[in-house]
MIZA-678478 format. One record per residue (C-alpha): residue number from 1; residue in three letters; x negated, y, z negated. Coordinates in steps of 0.02 Angstrom, whole numbers, plus 50000, padded with zeros to 5 digits. Each point is the difference from the previous one (the first is absolute). Example, Ala and Ser with C-alpha at 12.3 -4.5 7.8 and 13.67 -1.06 7.14 Angstrom:
residues 2
1:ALA:49385:49775:49610
2:SER:49931:50172:50033
//
This chain:
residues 523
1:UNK:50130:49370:49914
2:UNK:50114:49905:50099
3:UNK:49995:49843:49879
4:UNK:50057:50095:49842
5:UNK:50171:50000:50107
6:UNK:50040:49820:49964
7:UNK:49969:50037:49789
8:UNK:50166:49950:49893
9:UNK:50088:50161:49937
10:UNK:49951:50019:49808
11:UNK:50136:49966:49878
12:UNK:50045:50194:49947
13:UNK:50089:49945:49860
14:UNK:49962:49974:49806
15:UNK:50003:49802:49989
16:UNK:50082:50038:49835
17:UNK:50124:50110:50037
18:UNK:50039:49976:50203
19:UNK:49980:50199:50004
20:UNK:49869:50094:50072
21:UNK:49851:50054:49849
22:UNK:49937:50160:49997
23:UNK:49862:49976:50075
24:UNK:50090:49908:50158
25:UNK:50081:50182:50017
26:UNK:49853:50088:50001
27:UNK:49921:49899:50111
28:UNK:50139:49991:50122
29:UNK:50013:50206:49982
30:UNK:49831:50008:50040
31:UNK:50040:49855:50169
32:UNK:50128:50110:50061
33:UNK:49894:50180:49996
34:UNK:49859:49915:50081
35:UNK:50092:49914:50112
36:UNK:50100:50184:50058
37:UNK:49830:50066:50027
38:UNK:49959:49997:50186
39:UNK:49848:49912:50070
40:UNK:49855:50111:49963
41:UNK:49982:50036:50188
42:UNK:50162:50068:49999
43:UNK:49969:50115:49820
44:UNK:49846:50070:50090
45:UNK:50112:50054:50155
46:UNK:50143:50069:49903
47:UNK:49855:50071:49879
48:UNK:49917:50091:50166
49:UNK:50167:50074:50055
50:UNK:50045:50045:49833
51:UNK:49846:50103:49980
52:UNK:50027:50065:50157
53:UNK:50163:50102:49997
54:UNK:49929:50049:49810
55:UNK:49864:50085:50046
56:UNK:50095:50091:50161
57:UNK:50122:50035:49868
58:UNK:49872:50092:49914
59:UNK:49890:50075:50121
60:UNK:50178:50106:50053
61:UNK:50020:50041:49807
62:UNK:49854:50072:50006
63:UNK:49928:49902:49857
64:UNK:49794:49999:49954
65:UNK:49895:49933:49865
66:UNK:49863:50090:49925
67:UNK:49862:49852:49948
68:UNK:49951:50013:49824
69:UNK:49814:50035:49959
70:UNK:49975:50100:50181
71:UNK:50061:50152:50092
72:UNK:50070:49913:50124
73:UNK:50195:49982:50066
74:UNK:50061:49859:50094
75:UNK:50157:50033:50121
76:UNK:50122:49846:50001
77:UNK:50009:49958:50189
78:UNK:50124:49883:50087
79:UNK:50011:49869:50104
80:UNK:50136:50051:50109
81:UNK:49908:50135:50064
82:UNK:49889:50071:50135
83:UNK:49863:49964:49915
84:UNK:50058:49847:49930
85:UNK:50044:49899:50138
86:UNK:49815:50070:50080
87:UNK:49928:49906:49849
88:UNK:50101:49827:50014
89:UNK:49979:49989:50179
90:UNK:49783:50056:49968
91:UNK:49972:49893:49834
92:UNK:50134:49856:50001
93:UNK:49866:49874:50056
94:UNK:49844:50096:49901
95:UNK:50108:49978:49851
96:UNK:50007:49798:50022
97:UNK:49830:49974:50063
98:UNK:49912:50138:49867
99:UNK:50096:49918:49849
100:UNK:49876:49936:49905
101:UNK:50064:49852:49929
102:UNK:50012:49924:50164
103:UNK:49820:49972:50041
104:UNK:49933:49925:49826
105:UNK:50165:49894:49969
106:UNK:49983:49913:50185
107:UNK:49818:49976:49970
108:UNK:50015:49928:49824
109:UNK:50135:49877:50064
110:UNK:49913:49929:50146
111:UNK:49845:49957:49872
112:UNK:50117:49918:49862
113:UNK:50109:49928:50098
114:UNK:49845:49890:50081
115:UNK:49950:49964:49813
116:UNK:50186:49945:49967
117:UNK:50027:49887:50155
118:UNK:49831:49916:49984
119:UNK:50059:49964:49808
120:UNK:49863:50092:49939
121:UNK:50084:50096:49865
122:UNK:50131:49850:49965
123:UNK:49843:49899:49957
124:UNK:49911:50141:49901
125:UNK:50150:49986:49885
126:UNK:49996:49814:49984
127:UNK:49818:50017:49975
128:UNK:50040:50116:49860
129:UNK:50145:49922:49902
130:UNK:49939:49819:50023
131:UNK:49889:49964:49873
132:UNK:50060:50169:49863
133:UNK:50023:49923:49841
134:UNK:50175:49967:49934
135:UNK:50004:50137:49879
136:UNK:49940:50111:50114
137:UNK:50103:49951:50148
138:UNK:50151:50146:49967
139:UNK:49868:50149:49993
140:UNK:49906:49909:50160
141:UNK:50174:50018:50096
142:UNK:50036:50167:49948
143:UNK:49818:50071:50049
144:UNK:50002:49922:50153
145:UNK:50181:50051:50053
146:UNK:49957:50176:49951
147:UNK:49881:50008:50156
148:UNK:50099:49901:50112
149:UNK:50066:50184:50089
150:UNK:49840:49977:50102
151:UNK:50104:49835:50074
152:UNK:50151:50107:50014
153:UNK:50187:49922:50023
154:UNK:49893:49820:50005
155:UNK:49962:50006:49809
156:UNK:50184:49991:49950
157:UNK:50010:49849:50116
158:UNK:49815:49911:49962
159:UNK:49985:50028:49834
160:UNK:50120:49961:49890
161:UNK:50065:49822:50056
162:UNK:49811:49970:49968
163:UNK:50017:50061:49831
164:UNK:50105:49880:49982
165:UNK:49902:49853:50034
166:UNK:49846:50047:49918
167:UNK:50104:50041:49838
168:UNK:50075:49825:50037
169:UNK:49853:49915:50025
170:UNK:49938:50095:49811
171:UNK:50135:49927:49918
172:UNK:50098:50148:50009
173:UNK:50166:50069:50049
174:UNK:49993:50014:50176
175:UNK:50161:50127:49998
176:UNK:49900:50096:49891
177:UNK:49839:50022:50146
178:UNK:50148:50013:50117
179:UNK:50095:50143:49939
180:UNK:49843:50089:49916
181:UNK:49892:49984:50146
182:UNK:50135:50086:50109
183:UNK:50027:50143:49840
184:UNK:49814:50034:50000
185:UNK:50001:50015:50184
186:UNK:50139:50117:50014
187:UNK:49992:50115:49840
188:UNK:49825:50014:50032
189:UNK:49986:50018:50188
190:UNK:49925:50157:50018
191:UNK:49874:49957:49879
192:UNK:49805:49914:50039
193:UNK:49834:49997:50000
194:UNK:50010:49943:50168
195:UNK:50039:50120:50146
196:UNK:50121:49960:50171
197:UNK:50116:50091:50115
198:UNK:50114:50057:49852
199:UNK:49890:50118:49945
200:UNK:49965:50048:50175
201:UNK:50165:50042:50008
202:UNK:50025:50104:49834
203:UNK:49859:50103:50045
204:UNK:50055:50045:50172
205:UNK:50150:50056:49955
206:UNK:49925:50094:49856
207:UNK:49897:50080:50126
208:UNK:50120:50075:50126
209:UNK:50123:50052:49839
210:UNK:49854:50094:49891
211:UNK:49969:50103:50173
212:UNK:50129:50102:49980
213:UNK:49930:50113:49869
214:UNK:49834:50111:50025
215:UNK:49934:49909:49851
216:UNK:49974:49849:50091
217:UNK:49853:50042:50090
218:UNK:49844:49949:49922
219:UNK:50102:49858:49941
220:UNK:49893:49820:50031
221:UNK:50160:49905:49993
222:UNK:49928:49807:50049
223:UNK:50044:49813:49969
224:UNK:49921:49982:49847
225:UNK:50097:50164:49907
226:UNK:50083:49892:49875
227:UNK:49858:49851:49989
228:UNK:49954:50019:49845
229:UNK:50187:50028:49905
230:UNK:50072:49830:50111
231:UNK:49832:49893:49973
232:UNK:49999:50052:49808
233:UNK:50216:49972:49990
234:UNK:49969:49840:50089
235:UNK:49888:49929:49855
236:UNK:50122:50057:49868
237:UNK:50163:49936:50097
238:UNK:49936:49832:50029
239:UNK:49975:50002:49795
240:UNK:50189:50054:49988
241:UNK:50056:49895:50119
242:UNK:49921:49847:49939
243:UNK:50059:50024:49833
244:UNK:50164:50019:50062
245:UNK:49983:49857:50096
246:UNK:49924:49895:49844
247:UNK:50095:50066:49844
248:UNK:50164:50058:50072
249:UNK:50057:49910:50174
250:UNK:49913:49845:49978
251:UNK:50080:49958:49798
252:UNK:50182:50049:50081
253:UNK:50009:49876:50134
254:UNK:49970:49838:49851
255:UNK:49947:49839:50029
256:UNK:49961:49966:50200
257:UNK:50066:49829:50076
258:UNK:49964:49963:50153
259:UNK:50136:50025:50155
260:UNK:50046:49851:50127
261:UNK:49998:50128:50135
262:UNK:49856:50098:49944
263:UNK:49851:50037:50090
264:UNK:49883:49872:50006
265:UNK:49826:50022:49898
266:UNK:49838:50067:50116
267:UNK:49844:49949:49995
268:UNK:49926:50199:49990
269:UNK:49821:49938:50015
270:UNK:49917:50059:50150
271:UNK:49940:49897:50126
272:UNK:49816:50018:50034
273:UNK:50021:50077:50156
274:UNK:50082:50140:49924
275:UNK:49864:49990:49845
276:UNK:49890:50055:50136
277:UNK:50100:50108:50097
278:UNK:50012:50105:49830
279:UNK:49815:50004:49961
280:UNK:49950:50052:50201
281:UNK:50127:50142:49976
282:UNK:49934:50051:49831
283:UNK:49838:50024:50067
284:UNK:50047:50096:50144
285:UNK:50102:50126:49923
286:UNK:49856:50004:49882
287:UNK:49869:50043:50116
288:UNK:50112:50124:50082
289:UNK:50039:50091:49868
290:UNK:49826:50006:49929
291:UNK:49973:50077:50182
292:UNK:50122:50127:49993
293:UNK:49949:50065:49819
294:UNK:49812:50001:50054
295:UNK:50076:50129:50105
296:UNK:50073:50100:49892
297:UNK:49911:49998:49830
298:UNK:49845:50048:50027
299:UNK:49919:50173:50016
300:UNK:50045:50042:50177
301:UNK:50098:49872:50047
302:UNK:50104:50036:50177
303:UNK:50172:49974:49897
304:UNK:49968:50120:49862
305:UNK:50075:50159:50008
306:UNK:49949:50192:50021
307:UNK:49815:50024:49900
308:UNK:50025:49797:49943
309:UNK:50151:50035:49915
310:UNK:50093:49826:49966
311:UNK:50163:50082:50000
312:UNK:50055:50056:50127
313:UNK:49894:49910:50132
314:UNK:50024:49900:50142
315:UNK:50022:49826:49893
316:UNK:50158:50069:49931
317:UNK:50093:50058:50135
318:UNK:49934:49852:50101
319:UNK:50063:49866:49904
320:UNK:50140:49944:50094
321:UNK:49865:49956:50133
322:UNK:49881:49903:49866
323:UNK:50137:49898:49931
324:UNK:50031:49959:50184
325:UNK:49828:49926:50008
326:UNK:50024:49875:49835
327:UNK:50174:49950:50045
328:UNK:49947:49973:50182
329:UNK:49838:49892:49956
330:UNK:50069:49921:49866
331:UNK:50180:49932:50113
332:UNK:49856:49954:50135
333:UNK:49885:49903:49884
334:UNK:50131:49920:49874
335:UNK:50110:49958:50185
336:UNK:49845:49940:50108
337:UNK:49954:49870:49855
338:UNK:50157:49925:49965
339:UNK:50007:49977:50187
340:UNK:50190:50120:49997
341:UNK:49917:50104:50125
342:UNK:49916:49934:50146
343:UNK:49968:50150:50126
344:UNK:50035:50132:50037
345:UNK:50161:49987:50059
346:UNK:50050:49941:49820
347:UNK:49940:50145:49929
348:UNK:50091:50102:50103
349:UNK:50175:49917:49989
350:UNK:49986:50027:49806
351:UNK:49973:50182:50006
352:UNK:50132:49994:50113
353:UNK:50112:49949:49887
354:UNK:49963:50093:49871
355:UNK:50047:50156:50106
356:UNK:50165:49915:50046
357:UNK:50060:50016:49829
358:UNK:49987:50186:49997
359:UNK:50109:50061:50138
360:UNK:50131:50058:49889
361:UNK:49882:50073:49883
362:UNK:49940:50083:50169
363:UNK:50156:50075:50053
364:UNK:50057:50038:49814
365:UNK:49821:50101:49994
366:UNK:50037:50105:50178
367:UNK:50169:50074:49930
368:UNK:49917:50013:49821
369:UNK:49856:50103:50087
370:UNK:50131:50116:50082
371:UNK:50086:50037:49839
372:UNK:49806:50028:49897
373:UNK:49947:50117:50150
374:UNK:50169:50101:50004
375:UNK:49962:50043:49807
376:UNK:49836:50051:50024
377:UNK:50056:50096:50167
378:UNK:50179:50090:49965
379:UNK:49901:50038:49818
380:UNK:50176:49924:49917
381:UNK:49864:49892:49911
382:UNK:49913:50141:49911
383:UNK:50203:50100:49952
384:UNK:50037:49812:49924
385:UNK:49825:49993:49915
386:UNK:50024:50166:49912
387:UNK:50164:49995:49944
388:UNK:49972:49811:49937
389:UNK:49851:50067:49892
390:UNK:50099:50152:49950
391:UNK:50135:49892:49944
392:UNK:49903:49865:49894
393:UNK:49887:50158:49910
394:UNK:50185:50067:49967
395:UNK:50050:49844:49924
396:UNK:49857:50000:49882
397:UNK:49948:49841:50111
398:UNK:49821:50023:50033
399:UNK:49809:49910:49955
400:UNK:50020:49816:50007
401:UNK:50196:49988:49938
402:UNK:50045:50063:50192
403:UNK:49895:49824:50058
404:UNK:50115:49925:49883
405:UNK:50138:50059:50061
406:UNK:49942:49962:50183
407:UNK:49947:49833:49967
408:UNK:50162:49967:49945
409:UNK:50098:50089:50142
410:UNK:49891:49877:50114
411:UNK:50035:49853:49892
412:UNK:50202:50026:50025
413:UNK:49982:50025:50199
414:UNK:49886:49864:50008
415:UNK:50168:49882:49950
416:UNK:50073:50047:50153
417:UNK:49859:50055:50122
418:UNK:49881:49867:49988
419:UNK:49860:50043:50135
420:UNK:49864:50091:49939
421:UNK:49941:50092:50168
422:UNK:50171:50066:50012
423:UNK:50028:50056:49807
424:UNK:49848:50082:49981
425:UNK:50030:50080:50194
426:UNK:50195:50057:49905
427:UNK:49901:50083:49827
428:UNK:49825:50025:50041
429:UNK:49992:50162:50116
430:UNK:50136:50086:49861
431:UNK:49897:49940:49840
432:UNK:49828:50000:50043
433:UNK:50011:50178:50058
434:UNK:50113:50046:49850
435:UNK:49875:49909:49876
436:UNK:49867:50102:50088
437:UNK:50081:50153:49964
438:UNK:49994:49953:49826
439:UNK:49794:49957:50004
440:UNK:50026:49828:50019
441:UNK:49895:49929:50143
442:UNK:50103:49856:50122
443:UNK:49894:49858:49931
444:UNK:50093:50033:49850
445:UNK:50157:49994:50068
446:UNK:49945:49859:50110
447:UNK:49967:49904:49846
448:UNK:50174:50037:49921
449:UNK:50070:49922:50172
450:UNK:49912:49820:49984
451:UNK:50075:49981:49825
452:UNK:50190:50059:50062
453:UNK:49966:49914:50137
454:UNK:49953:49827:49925
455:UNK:50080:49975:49839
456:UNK:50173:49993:50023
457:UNK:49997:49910:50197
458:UNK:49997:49821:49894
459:UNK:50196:50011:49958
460:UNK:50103:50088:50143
461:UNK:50105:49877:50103
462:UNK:49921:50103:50141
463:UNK:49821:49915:49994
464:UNK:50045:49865:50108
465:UNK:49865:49920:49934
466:UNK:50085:49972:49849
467:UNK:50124:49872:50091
468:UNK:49851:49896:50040
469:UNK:49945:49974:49820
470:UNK:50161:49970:49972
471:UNK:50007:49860:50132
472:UNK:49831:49935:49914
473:UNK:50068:49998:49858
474:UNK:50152:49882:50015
475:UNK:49885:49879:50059
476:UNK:49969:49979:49813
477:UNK:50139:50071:49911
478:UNK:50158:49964:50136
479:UNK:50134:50114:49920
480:UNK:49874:50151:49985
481:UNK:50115:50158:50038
482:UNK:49938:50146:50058
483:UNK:50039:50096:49835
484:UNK:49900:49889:49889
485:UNK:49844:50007:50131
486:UNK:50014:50199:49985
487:UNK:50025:49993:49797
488:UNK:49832:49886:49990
489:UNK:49926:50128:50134
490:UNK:50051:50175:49887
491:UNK:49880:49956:49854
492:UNK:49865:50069:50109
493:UNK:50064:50161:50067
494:UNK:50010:50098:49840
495:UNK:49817:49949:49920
496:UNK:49936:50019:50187
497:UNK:50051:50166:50025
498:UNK:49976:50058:49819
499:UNK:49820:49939:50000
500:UNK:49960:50045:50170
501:UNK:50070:50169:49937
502:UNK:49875:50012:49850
503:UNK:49854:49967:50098
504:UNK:50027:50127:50121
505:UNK:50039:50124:49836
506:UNK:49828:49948:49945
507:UNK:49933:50040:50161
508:UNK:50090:50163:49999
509:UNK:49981:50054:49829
510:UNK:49800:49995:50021
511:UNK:50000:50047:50152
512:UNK:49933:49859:50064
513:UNK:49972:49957:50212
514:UNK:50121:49925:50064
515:UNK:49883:49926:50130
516:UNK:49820:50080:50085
517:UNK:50014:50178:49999
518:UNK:50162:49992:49969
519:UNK:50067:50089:49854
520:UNK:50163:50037:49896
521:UNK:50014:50183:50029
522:UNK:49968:50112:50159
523:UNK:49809:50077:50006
//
């Protein structure tokens, strides 16, 4: 973001000492790797040739992997070959336009992005936190901000400088809504009852990576694979995080006096236009969905699956397409009412503009689809699968304490490589295939991911993100540095990912779904 340019350079110093603290070091360690990273794009490409002159390096060894479980031997082939230049030059746009993360993630962002420009969801949130009782306000912020991935990047812009004025408005420490509506957002992105384009994303990439590996078919991997682990995590989080928020932030920060150059108080009651606009939108979506269910639920419904089998059916893998539906009426009923669409022609310039925002993701995702379909194709995937599973059983690292260990590995990489899609594009097609050697299905591994993936994105200096609450936050603390913002921020990453943790041990340890028909182990 172009405006985060004209921020003040935080003080890296101790103010007691003039010398950098310890935790100015770290951070500026961890600066400096991310900042050496290339641009994603860029890792992709130098990924893709990498994995290129690998694999012809050993197709002319010779080298072969015998898959585990089957009679069957897979023969390394390369890229710089015959055959592999046949294959580029055949499959380099069916790679791209087959990816399946494509599809659902465009869809999903044309829908919410309409909801989001209309100020749908923005209002939904005002709606929500308005009138919350003042004890209650901290675990209202932190339930809410655990669902706000459906909003993607917007919730760590919308939502916590609202915090802050409701909490204000409460009587409350508004640094404390600030800074623990932007921790609840981050450490618990991948987290929700609620379901948008991030999950859309997980799962397509899950997809493509669990194909490698005969075990795979049969497989219903869908949207809603990890549904009921995130919408259960969501509930508990929001309790951690508003305790965090209550008994640990909040008491820290002392007595609040007000700023001369601090925002000005809101009026956060809605207007009754938008009282309206709410209730018309409610009983859309309503309707709707009452519609699609009647379609499903009962005894030979069109969306239920082979001999009225609920999972897998039609409703399941077709869920991208029904949650286009409700966001789709619900930006067009919520918009038309408030009068911030007026034709058609408005409706169109907002999805519009949605899709602007993902060309990079676009082009990241056509090198990314090269480098997933080159695993699956030169069978380098499967020789990295089986010698990562050999090597964790020889470790002793197996069951649940290898998702530890992955959840961690995730956690570090997420300090310096802070976009999901191209993380879990980097580890997915080596672990979920690895796990599955091991009888762990990918929803299990998929699971792991979110909590890597979430926890510890709240303090790197590569969120830029973080800059922003940091600008918001000198509005009502001026000589705010970037290392105390981070130290107020770090209270949450270690319950987060510890809790998260223990729920999805709970899940695993009684073999629990993970989501519909989707279950720890491998059938």
């Amino acid at each position: 973001m172009s405006s985060l340019t004209d921020l003040p350079a935080p003080d890296s110093k101790s103010p007691e000492t003039g010398r950098p603290s310890g935790l100015d070091r770290v951070l500026s360690l961890i600066e400096r790797v991310g900042n050496a990273l290339p641009n994603p794009i860029v890792l992709f490409a130098g990924l893709f040739l990498l994995l290129a002159a690998v694999s012809t390096g050993l197709e002319l060894g010779g080298v072969s992997v015998k898959v585990p479980g089957t009679d069957e031997t897979k023969h390394i082939t390369g890229l710089f070959s015959g055959d592999g230049v046949r294959w580029l030059v055949e499959n380099l746009i069916v790679n791209f336009a087959t990816f399946p993360p494509i599809g659902a993630v465009l869809v999903l962002i044309m829908v919410v992005g309409l909801a989001e420009k209309t100020g749908l969801l923005e209002t939904v949130m005002r709606a929500t936190l308005a009138r919350v009782p003042r004890p209650v306000l901290p675990y209202a912020v932190a339930l809410i901000a655990s669902q706000a991935h459906m909003m993607s990047d917007v919730a760590a812009i919308v939502l916590p400088p609202l915090a802050a004025l409701v909490f204000k408005s409460a009587g409350r420490h508004p640094v404390a809504g600030l800074i623990g509506g932007f921790a609840c957002v981050t450490a618990g992105y991948a987290a929700g009852f609620t379901i948008g384009s991030l999950d859309a994303l997980y799962v397509g990439i899950t997809q493509q990576a669990a194909s490698v590996l005969p075990a795979a078919e049969g497989l219903d991997i869908h949207l809603l694979i990890n549904y009921f682990f995130t919408a259960a995590s969501s509930v508990v989080l929001a309790a951690v995080g508003g305790f965090l928020i209550s008994r640990v932030l909040e008491p820290r920060l002392g007595t609040y006096e007000a700023g001369a150059d601090e925002p000005e108080q809101q009026d956060l009651t809605l207007t009754p236009v938008q009282r309206r606009g709410l209730l018309y939108t409610g009983l859309v979506v309503l309707a709707y969905l009452g519609g699609v269910l009647a379609l499903w639920l009962p005894a030979g419904a069109p969306l239920r699956g082979e001999g009225g089998a609920f999972v897998p059916s039609p409703f399941l893998s077709g869920i991208v397409p029904v949650l286009f539906g409700a966001f789709l009426l619900a930006g067009l009923t919520y918009g038309f009412t408030v009068k911030k669409l007026t034709g058609a022609e408005d409706v169109a310039t907002a999805v519009t503009e949605s899709v602007k925002t993902m060309s990079g993701y676009l082009v990241m995702m056509f090198v990314a689809a090269q480098v997933i379909a080159l695993f699956t194709w030169s069978n380098v995937g499967v020789l990295l699968a089986v010698k990562g599973a050999a090597l964790f059983e020889s470790m002793g690292v197996t069951g649940f304490w290898a998702i530890i260990v992955f959840v961690l590995l995730v956690s570090c990489l997420n300090l310096f490589i802070l976009s999901g899609s191209a993380l879990w594009s980097l580890v997915g097609p080596v672990f979920i295939p690895a796990f599955m050697l091991m009888g762990m299905s990918p929803a299990l591994t998929q699971a792991a991911f979110r909590i890597g993936d979430s926890a510890t994105g709240v303090i790197t200096p590569m969120n830029p993100y973080l800059f922003l609450i940091l600008a918001m936050l000198r509005q009502y603390e001026p000589d705010a540095r970037l290392g105390t913002l981070i130290s107020r921020l770090a209270i949450f990453v270690v319950p987060f990912m510890a809790i998260w943790l223990a729920i999805l041990g709970i899940f695993y340890g009684f073999d629990l779904p993970l989501g519909p028909g989707a279950h720890i182990g491998l059938p």
